[in-house]
PDB file of N, CA, C and O in Angstrom:
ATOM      1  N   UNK A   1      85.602  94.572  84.074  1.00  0.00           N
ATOM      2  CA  UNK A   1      86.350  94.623  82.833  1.00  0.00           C
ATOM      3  C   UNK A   1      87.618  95.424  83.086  1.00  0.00           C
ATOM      4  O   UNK A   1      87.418  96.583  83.451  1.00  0.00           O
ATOM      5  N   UNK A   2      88.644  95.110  82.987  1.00  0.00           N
ATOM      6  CA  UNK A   2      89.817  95.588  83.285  1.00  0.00           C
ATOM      7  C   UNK A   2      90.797  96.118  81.464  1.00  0.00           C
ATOM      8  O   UNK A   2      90.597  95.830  80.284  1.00  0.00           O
ATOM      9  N   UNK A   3      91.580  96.776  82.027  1.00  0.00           N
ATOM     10  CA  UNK A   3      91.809  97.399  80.121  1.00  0.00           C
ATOM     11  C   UNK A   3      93.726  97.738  80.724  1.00  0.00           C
ATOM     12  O   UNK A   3      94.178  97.871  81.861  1.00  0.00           O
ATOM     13  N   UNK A   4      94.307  97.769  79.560  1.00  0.00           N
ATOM     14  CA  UNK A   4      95.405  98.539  80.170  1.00  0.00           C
ATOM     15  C   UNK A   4      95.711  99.944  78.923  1.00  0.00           C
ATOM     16  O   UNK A   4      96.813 100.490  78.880  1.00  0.00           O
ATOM     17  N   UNK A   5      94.666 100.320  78.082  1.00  0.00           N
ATOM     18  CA  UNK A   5      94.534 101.713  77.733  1.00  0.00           C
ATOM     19  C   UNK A   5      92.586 102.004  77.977  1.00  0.00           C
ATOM     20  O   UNK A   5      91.777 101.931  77.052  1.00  0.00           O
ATOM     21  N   UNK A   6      92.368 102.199  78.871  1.00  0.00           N
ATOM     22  CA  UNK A   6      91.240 102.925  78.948  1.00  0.00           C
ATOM     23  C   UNK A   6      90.111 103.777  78.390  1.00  0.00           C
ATOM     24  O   UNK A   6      88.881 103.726  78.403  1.00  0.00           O
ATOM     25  N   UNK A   7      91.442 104.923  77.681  1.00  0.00           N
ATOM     26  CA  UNK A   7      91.362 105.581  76.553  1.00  0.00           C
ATOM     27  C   UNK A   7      90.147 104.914  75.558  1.00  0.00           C
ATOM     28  O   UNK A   7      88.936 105.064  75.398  1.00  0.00           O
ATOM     29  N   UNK A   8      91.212 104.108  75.009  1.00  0.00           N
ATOM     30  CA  UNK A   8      90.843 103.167  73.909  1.00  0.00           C
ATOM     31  C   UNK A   8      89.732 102.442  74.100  1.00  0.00           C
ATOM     32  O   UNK A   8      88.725 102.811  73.495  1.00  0.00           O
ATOM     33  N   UNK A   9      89.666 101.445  74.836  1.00  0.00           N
ATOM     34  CA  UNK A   9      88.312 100.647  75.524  1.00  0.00           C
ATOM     35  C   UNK A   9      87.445 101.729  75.295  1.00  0.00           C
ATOM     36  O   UNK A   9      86.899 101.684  74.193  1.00  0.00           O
ATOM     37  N   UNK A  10      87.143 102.725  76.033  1.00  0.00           N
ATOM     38  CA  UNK A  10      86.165 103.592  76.044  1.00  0.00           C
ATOM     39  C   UNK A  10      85.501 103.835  74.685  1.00  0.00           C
ATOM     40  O   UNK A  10      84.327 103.610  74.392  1.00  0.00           O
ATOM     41  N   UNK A  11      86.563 104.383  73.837  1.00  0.00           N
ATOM     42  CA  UNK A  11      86.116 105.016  72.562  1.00  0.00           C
ATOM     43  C   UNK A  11      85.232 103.672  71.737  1.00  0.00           C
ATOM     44  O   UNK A  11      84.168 103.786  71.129  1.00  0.00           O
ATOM     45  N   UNK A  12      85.954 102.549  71.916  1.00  0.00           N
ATOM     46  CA  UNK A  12      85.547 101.073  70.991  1.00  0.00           C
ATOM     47  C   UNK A  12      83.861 100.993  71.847  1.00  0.00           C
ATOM     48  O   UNK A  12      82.852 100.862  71.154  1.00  0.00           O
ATOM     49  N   UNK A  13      83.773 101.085  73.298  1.00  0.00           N
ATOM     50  CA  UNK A  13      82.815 100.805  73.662  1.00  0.00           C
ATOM     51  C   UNK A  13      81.400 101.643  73.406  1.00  0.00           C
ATOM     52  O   UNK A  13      80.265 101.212  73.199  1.00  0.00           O
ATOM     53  N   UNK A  14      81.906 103.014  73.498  1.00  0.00           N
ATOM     54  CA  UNK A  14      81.144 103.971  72.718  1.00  0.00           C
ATOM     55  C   UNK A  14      80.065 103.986  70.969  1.00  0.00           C
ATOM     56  O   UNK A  14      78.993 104.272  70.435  1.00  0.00           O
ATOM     57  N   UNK A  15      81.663 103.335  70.765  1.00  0.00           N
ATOM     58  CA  UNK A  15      81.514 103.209  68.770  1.00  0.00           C
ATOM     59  C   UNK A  15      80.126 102.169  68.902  1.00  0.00           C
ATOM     60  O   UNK A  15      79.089 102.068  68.248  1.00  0.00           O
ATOM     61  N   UNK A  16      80.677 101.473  70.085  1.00  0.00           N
ATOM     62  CA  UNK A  16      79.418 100.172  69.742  1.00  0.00           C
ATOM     63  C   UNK A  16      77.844 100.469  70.565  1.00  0.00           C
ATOM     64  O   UNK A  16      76.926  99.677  70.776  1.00  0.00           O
ATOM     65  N   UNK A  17      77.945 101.609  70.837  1.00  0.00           N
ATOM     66  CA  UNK A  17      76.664 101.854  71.234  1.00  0.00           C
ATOM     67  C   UNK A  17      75.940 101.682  73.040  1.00  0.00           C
ATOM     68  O   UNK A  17      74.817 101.664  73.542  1.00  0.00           O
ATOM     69  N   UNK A  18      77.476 101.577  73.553  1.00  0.00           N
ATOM     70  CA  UNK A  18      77.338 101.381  75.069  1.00  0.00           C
ATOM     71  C   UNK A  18      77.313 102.998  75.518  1.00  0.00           C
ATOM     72  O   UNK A  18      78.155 103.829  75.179  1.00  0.00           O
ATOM     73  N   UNK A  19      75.888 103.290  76.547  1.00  0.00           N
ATOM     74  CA  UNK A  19      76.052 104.314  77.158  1.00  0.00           C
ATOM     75  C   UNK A  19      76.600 104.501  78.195  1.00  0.00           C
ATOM     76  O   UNK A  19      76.349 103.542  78.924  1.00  0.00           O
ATOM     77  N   UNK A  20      77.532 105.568  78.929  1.00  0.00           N
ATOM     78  CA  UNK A  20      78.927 105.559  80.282  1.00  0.00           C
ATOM     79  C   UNK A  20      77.326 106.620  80.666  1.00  0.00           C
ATOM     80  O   UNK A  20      76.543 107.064  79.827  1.00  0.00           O
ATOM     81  N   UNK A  21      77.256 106.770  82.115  1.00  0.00           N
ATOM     82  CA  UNK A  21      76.723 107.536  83.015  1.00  0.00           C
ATOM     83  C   UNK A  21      77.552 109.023  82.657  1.00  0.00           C
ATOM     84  O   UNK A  21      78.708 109.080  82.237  1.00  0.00           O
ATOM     85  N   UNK A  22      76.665 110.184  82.933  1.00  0.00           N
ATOM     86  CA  UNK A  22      77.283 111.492  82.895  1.00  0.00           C
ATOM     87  C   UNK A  22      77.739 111.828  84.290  1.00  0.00           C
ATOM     88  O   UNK A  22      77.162 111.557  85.343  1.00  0.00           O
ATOM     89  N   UNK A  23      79.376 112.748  84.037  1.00  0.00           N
ATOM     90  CA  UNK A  23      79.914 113.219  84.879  1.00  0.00           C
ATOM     91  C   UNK A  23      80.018 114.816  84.989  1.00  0.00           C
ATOM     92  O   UNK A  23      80.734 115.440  84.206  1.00  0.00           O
ATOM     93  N   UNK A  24      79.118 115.583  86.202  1.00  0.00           N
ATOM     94  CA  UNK A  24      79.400 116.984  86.084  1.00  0.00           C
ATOM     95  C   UNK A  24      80.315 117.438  85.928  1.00  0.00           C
ATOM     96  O   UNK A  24      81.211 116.927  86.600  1.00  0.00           O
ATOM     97  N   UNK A  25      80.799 118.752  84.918  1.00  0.00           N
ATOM     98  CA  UNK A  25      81.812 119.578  84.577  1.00  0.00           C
ATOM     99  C   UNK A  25      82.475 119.942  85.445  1.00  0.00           C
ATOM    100  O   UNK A  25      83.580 120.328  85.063  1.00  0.00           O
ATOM    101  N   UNK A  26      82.242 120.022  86.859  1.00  0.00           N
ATOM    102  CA  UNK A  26      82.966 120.587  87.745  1.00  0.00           C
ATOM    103  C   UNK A  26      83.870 119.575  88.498  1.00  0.00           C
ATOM    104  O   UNK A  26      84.851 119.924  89.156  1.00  0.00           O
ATOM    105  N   UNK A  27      83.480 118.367  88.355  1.00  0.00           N
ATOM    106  CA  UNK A  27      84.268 116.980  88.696  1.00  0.00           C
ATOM    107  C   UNK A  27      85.558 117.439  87.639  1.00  0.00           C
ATOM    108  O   UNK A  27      86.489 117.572  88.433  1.00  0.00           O
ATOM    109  N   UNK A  28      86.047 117.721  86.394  1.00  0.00           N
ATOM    110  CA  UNK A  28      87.074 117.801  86.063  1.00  0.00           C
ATOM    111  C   UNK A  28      87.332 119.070  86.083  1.00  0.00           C
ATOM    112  O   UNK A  28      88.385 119.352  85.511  1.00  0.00           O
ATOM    113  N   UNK A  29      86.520 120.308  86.717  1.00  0.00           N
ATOM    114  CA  UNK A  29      87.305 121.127  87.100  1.00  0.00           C
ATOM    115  C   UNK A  29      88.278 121.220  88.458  1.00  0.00           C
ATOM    116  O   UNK A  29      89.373 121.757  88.629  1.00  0.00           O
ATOM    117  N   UNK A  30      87.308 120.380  89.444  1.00  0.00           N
ATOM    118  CA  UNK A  30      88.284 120.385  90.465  1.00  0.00           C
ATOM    119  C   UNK A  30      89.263 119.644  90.618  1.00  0.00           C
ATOM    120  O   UNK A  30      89.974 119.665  91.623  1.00  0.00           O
ATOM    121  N   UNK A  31      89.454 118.744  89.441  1.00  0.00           N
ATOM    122  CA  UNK A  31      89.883 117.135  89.628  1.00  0.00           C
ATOM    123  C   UNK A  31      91.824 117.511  89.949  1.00  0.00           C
ATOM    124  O   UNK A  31      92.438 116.702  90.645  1.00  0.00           O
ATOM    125  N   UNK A  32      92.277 118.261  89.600  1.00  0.00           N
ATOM    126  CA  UNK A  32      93.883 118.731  89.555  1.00  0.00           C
ATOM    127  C   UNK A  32      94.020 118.945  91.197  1.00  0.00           C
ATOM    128  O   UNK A  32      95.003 118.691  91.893  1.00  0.00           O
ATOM    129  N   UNK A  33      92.936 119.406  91.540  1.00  0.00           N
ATOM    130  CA  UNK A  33      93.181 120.061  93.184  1.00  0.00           C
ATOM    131  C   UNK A  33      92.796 118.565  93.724  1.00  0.00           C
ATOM    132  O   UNK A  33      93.641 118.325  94.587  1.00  0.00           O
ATOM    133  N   UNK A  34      91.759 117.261  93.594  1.00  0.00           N
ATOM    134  CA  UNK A  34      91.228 116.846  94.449  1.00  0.00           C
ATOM    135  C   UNK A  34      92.123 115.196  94.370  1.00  0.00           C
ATOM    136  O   UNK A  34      92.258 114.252  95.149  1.00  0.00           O
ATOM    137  N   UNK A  35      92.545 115.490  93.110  1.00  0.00           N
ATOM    138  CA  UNK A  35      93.415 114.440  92.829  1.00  0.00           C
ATOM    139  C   UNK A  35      95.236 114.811  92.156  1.00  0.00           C
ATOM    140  O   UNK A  35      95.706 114.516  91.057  1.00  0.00           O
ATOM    141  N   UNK A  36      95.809 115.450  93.180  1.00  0.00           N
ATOM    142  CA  UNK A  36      97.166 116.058  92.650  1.00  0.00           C
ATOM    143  C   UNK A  36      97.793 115.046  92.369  1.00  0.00           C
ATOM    144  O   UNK A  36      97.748 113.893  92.798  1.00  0.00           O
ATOM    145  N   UNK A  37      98.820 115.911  91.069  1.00  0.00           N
ATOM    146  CA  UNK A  37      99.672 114.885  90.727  1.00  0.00           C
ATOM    147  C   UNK A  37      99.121 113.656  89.525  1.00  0.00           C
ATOM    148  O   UNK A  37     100.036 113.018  89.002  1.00  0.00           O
ATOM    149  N   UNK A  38      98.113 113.416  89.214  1.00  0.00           N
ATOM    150  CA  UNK A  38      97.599 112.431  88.587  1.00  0.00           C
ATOM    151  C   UNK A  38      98.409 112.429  87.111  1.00  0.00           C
ATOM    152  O   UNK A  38      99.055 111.466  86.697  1.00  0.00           O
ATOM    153  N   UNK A  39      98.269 113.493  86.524  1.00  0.00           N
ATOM    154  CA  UNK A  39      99.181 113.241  85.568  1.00  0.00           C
ATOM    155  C   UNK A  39      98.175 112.626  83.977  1.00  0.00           C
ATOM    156  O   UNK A  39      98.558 111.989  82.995  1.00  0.00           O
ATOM    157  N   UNK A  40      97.428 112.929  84.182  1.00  0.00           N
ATOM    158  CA  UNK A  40      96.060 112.231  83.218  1.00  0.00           C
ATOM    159  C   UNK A  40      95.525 112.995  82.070  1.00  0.00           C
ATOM    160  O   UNK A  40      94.518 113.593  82.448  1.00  0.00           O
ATOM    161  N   UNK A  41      95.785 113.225  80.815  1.00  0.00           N
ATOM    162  CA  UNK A  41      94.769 114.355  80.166  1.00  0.00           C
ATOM    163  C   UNK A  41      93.505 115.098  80.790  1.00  0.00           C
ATOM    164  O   UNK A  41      92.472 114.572  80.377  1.00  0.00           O
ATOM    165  N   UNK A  42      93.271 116.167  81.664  1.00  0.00           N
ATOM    166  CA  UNK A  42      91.827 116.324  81.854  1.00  0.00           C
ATOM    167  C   UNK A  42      90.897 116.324  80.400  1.00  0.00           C
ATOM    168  O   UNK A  42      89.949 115.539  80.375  1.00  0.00           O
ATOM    169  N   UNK A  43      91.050 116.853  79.656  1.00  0.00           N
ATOM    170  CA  UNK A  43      90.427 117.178  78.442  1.00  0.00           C
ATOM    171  C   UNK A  43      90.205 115.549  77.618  1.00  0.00           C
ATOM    172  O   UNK A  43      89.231 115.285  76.912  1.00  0.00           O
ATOM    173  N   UNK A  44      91.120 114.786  77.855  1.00  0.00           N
ATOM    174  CA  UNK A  44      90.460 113.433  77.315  1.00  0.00           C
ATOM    175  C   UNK A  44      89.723 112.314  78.065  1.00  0.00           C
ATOM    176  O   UNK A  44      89.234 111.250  77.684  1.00  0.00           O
ATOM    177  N   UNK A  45      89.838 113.103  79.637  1.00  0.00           N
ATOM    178  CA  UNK A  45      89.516 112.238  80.820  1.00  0.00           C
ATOM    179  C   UNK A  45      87.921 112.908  80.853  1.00  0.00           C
ATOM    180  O   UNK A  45      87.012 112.179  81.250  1.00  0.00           O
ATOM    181  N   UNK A  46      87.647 114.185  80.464  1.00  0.00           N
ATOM    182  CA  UNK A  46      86.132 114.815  80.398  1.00  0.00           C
ATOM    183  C   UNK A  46      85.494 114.420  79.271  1.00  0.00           C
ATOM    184  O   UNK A  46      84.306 114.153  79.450  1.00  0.00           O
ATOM    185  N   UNK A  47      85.899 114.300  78.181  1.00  0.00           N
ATOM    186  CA  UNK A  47      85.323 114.093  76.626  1.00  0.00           C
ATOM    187  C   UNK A  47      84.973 112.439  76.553  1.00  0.00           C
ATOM    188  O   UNK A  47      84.319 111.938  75.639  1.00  0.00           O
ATOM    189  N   UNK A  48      85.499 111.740  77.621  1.00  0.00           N
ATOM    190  CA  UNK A  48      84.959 109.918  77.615  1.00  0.00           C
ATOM    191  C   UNK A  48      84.663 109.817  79.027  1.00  0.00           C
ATOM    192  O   UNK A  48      84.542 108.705  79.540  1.00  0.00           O
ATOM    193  N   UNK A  49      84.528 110.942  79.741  1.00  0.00           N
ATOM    194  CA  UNK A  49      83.611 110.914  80.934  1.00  0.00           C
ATOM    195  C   UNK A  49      84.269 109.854  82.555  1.00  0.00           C
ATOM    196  O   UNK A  49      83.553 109.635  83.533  1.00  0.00           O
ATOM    197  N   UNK A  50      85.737 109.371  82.415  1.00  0.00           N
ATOM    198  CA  UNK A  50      86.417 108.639  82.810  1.00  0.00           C
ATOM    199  C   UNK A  50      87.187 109.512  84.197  1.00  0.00           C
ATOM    200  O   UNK A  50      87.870 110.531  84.091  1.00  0.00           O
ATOM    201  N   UNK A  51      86.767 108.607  85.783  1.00  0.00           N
ATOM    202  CA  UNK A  51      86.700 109.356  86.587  1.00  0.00           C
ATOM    203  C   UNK A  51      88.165 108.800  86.903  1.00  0.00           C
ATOM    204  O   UNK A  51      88.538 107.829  86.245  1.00  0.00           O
ATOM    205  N   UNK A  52      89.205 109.462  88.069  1.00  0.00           N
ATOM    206  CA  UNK A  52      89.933 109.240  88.706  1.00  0.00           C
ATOM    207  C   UNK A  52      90.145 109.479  90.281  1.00  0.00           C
ATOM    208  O   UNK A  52      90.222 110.419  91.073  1.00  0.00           O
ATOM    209  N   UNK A  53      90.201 107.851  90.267  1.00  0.00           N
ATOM    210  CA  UNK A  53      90.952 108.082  91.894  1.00  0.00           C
ATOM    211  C   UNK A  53      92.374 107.512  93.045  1.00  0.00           C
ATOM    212  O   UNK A  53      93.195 106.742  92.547  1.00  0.00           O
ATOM    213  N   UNK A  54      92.457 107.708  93.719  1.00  0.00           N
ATOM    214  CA  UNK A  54      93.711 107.446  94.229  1.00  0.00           C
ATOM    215  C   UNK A  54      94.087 108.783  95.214  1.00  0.00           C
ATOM    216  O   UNK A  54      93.519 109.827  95.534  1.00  0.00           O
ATOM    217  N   UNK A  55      95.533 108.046  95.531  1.00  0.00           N
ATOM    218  CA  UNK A  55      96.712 109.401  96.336  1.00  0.00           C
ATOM    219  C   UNK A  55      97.969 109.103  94.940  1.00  0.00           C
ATOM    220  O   UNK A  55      98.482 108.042  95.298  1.00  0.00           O
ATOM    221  N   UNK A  56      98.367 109.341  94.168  1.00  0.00           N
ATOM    222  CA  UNK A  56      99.550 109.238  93.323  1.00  0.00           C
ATOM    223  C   UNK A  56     100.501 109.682  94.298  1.00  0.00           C
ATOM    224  O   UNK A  56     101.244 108.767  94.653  1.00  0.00           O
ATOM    225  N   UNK A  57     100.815 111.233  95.072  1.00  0.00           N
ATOM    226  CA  UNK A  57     101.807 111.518  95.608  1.00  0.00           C
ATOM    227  C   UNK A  57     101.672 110.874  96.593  1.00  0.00           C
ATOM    228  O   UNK A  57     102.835 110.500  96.743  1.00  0.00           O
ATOM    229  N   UNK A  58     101.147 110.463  97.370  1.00  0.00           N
ATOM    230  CA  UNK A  58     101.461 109.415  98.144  1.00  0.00           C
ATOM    231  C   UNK A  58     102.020 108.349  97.963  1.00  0.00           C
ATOM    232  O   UNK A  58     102.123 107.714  99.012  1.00  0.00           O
ATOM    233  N   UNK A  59     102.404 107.892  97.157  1.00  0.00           N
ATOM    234  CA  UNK A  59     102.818 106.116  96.513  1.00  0.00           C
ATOM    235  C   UNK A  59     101.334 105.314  96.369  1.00  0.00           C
ATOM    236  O   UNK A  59     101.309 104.084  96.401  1.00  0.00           O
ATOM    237  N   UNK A  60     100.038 106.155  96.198  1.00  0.00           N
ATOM    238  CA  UNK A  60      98.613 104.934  96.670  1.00  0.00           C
ATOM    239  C   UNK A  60      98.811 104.965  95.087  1.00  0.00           C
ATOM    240  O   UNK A  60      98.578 106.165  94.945  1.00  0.00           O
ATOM    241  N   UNK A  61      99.039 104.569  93.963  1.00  0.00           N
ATOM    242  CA  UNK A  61      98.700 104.728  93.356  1.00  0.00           C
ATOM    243  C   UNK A  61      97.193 105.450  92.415  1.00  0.00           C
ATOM    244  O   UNK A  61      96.221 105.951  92.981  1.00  0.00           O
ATOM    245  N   UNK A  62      97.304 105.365  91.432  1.00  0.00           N
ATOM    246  CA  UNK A  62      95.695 106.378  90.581  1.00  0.00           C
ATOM    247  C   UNK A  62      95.213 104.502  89.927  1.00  0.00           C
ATOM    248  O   UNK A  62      95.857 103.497  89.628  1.00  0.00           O
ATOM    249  N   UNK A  63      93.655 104.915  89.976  1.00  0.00           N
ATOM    250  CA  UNK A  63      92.458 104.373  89.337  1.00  0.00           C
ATOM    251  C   UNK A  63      91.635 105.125  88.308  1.00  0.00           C
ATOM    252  O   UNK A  63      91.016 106.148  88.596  1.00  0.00           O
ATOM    253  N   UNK A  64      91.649 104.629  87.202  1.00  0.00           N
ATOM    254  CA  UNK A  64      90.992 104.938  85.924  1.00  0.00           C
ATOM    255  C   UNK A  64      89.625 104.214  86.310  1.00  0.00           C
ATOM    256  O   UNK A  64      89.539 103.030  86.637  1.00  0.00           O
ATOM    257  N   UNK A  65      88.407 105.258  86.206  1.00  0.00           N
ATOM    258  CA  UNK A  65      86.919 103.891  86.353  1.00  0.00           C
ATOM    259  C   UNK A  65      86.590 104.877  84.806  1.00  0.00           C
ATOM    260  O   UNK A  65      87.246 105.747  84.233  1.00  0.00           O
ATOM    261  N   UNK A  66      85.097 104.154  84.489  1.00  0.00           N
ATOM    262  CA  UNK A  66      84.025 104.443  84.512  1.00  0.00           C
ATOM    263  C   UNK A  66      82.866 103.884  84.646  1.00  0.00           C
ATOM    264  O   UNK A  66      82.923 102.709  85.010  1.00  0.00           O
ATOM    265  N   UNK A  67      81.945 104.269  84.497  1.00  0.00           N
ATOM    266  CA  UNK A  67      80.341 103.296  84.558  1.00  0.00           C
ATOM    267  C   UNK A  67      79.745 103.306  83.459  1.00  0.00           C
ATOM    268  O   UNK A  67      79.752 104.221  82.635  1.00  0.00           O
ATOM    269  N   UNK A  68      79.248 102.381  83.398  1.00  0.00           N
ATOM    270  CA  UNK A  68      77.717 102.707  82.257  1.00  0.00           C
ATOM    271  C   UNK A  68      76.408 102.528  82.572  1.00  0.00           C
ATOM    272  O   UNK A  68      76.074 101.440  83.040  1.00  0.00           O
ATOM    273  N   UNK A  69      75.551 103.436  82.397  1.00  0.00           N
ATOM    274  CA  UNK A  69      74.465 103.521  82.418  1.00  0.00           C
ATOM    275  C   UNK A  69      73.730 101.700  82.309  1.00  0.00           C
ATOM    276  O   UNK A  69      74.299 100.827  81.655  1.00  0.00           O
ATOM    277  N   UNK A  70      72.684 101.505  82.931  1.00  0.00           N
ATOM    278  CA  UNK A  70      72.053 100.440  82.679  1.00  0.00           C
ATOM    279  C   UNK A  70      72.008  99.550  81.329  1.00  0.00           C
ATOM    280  O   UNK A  70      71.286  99.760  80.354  1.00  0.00           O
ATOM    281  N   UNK A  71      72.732  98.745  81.461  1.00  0.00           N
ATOM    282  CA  UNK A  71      73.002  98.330  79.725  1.00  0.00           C
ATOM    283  C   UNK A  71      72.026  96.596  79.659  1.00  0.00           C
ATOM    284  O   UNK A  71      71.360  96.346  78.654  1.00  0.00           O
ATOM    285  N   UNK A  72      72.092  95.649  80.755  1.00  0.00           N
ATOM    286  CA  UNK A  72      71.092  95.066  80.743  1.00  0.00           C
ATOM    287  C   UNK A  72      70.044  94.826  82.026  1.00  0.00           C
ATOM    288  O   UNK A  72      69.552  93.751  82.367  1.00  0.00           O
ATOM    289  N   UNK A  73      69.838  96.188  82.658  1.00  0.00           N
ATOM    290  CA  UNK A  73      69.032  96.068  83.420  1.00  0.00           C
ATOM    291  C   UNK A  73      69.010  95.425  84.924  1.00  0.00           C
ATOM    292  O   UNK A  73      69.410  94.276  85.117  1.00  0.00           O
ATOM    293  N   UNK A  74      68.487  96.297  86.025  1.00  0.00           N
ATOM    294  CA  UNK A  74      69.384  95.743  87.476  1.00  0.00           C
ATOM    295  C   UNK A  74      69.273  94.421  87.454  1.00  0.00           C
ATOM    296  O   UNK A  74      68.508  93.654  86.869  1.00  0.00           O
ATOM    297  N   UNK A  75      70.305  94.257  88.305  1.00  0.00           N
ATOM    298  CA  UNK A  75      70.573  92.512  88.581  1.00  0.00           C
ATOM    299  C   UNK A  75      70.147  92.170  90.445  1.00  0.00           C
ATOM    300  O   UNK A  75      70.248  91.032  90.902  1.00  0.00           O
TER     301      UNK A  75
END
């Protein structure tokens, strides 16, 4: 599923009762050091549990994920 506000997707997917997998607190504490430069709300990127990755200062560009928990069961 691809989105171009993330943000948003998230919150709609939430409203409707989809569970995202939990991300430890310390993933967005280190996230400024492990991902410089990103440029991302931490505080809205922890509160919808939405991980980031990439090199930004590099030119690799950043990736917005998240997961959800088992919603219909392994495939």
């Amino acid at each position: 599923l691809g989105s171009n506000d993330i943000y948003s997707s998230v919150d709609v997917l939430s409203s409707r009762g989809i569970p995202f997998q939990d991300t430890p607190e310390t993933y967005y504490d280190l996230l400024d050091e492990r991902v410089a430069g990103h440029g991302e709300p931490n505080a809205e990127l922890k509160q919808r549990k939405i991980l980031v990755d990439g090199a930004p200062t590099d030119g690799q560009g950043l990736l917005l994920q998240i997961f959800t928990q088992n919603v219909i069961g392994p495939i």
